[in-house]
N, C-alpha and C positions, 0 to 999 in steps of 0.2 A: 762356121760354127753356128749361127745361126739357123741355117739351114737344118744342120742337126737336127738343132733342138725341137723347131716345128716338126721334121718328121718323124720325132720320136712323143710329141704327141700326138700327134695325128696318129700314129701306130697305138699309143696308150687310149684315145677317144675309140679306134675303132676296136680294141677288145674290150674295153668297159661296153661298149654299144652290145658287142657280143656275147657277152655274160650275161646281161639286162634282157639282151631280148631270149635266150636259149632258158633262161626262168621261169619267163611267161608260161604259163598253164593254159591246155586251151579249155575254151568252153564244157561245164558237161550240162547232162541232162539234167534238170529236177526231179524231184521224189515227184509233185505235182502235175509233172512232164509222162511219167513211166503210168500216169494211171487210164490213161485215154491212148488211143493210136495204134498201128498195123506192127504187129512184132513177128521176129522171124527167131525161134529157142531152138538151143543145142546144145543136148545135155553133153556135159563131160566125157570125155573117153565114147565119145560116140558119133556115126553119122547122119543119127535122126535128128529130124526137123521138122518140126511142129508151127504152123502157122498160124496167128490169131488176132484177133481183133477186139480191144478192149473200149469200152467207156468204166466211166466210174462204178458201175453196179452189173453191167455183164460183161464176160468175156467167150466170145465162140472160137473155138479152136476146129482147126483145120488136120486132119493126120493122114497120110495116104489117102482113100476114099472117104474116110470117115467125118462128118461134121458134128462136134456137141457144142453145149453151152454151158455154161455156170451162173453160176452168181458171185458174187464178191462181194468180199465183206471185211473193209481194210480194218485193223484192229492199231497199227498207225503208218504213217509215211513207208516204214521199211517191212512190214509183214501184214501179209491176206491173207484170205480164206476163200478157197475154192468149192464151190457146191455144186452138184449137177444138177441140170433146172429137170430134164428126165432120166431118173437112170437104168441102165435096161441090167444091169447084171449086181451083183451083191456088192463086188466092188466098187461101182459106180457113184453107191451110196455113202462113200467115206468120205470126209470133207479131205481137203488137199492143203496143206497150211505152205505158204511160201513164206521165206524170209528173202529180203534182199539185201545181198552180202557187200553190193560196191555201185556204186555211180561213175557213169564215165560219157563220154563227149557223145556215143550215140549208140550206146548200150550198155544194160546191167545184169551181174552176177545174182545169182540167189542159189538157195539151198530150198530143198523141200520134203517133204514126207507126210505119207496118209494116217491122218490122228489116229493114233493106237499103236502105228508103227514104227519101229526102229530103224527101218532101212531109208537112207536118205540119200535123196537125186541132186545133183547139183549140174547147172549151167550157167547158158548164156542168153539174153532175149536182147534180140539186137533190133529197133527203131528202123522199120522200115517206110512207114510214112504217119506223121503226126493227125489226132481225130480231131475235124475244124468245125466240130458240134459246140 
């Protein structure tokens, strides 16, 4: 009877231990985290990938052959502003507003669309190496 009993907490210790630890949430990023570092975006329902490199006030993006740059201009923690520092075509000249939809352990969601317009992109910018400036 004894014996029982211990095994029957010990079986009750080890799924309270298993509740407790299947709880744990792991780490995510910071808003403060997403504003510097090597990201790798992929919009929704799509296979492009867009590669870029941010600090707090530029981000140069990478696309096929293509390299540009912006400017940035957080309006707070969850939404920027994209500017092209030169832009060669009419469209280049529309600022690009991000929103960021969600934080996660080492990538974030956002929504986006060019001021004026109604049509909105949405993805993923996923932390491929943290900027140690």
């Amino acid at each position: 009877m004894i014996f029982n009993m211990k095994f029957n907490l010990f079986i009750a210790l080890l799924t309270l231990s298993m509740i407790i630890n299947s709880c744990e949430q792991k780490s995510t990023l910071s808003a403060k985290q997403i504003r510097t570092g090597t990201f790798i975006s992929t919009l929704d329902n799509s296979d492009l990938t867009t590669k870029f490199i941010r600090n707090d006030s530029i981000q140069i993006d990478f696309f096929k052959s293509t390299i540009d740059s912006s400017y940035i201009t957080w309006n707070s923690d969850f939404e920027y502003v994209l500017k092209n520092l030169n832009p060669k075509t009419k469209n280049d000249q529309f600022e690009f507003i991000v929103r960021i939809t969600g934080i996660y352990a080492d990538y974030y969601t956002y929504k986006g669309h060019f001021k004026g317009s109604k049509f909105n992109y949405s993805g993923k910018a996923t932390l491929q190496q943290p900027n140690t400036n």
